[in-house]
N, C-alpha and C positions, 0 to 999 in steps of 0.2 A: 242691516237697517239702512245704511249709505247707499247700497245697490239697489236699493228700495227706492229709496227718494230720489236717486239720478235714473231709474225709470219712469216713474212720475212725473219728474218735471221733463223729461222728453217725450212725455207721451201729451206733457199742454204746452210742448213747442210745438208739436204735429199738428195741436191741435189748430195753432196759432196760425199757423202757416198756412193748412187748409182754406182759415179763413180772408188772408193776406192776398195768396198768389193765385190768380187767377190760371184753373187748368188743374188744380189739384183737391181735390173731396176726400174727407172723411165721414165717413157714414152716423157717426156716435163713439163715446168714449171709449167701449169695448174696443170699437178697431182701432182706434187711436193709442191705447195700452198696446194692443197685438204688433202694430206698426213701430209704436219705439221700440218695441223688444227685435222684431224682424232686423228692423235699419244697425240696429246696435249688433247685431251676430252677420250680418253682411258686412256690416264694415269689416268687422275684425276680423273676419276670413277673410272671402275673396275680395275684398278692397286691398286690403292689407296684401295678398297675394300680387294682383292687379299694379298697388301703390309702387314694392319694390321691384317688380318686371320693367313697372315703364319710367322709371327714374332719370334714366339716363335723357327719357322726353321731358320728363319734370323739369331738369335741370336748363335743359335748350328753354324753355317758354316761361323761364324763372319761376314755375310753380304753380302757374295758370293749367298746365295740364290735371292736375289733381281736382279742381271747378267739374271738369269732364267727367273724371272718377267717380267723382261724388255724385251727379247727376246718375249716371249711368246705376248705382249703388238704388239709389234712390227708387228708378222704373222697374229696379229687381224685384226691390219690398213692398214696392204698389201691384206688381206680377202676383207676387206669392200669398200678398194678402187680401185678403174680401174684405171689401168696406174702405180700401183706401184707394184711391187713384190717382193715377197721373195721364194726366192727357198728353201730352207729347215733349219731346226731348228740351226743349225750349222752355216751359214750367218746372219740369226735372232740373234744369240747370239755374235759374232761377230760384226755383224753391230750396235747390240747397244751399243755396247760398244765404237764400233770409233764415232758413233752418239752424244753420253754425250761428249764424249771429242773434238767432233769437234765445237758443239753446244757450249760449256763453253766456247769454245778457240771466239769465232767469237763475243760473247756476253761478254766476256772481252775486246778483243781490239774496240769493238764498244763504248764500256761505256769508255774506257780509253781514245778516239777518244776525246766521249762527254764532259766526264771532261777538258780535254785542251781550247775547244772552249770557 
């Protein structure tokens, strides 16, 4: 049920963002579901793969290189998915960036929601 609902609320972070970052479309909920699941199995592979290869760059540019990563992550699951798009590396990097933080924010006041109940 948890994996449930931290799909959900990443799929109306995508949704968020779409509407936010100019250069990135979601076509409708359908792909906006499809895109949180795509972004969430990219990361955890080859981001994750990508993350500790280039660590030793992470660490020179204090952590700004994983911004890159995540961009990069990003134009994969707008690649693989129909209905989501990224128009060029520039919104990719951008959008993932409002993405962490819209995601954090929405996954905070939901767990703080939960804890009150």
């Amino acid at each position: 049920m948890r994996l449930l609902l931290h799909w959900v609320l990443s799929a109306i972070a995508v949704w968020i963002v779409a509407h936010i970052v100019p250069g990135i479309s979601v076509s409708g909920p359908t792909a906006a579901l499809i895109a949180a699941a795509v972004i969430g199995l990219v990361n955890a592979t080859i981001g994750l793969l990508l993350k500790i290869v280039t660590f030793p760059l992470t660490i020179v540019t204090l952590g700004l290189f994983w911004f890159v990563i995540n961009a990069l992550m990003l134009e994969l699951a707008a690649w693989l998915v129909q209905g989501f798009a990224v128009r060029n590396f520039f919104a990719a990097f951008i959008g993932a960036i409002v993405l962490s933080i819209v995601s954090s924010v929405l996954q905070w006041l939901f767990m703080l929601r939960r804890r009150r109940s």
